[in-house]
C-alpha positions in Angstrom: 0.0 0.0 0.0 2.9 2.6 0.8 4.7 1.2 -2.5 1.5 2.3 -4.8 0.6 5.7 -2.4 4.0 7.1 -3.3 3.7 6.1 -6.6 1.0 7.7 -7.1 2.2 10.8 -5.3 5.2 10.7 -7.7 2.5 10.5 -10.6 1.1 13.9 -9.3 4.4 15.5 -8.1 4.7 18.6 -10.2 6.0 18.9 -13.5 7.6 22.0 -13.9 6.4 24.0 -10.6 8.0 24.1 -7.7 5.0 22.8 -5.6 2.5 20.1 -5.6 -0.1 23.2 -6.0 1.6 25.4 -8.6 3.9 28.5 -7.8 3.2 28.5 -3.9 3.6 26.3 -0.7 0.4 24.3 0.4 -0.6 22.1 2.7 -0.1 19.1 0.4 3.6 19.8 -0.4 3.8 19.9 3.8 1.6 16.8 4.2 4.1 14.5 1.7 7.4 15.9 2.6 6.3 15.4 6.4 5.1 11.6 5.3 8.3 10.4 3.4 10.2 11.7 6.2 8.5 9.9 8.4 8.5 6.4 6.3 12.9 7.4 6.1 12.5 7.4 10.4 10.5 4.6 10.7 11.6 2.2 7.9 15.3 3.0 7.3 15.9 0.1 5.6 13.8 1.2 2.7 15.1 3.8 0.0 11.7 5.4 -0.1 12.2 7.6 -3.2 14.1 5.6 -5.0 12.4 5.7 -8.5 10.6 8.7 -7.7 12.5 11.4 -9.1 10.2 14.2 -8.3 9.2 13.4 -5.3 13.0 13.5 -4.4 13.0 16.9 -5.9 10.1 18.3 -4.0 11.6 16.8 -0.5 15.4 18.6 -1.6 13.5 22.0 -2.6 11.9 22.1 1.3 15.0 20.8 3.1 16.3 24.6 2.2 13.4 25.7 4.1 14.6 26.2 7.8 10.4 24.7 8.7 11.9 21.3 7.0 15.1 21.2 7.9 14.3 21.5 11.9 11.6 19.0 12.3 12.8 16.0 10.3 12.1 13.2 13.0 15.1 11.9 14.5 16.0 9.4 17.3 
């Protein structure tokens, strides 16, 4: 179920935009970002966006973002 959610996040990850919503932040860019960090914590042992070039791209455009960068879950 994870596998085929993130694929189909990476289906919808934008094309072209910097956000999941167009030309500005959103809720939804916060809500994935905060979920594949939280699959990395949880499930380590998984390279998450491996094959998912956009989504990788969305999660490195955020981490710039001090808001990202400070609350990636950590043990």
């Amino acid at each position: 179920k994870i596998q085929r959610g993130l694929d189909v996040m990476q289906a919808q990850a934008p094309n072209g935009q910097p956000f999941l919503t167009g030309l500005h932040l959103s809720l939804a860019d916060i809500a994935v970002v905060a979920a594949l960090d939280w699959l990395a914590f949880r499930f380590p042992q998984h390279d998450w966006l491996e094959g998912r070039p956009a989504l990788a791209a969305l999660r490195e455009r955020l981490m710039v973002r001090p808001s990202f960068a400070e609350t990636v879950p950590r043990a």
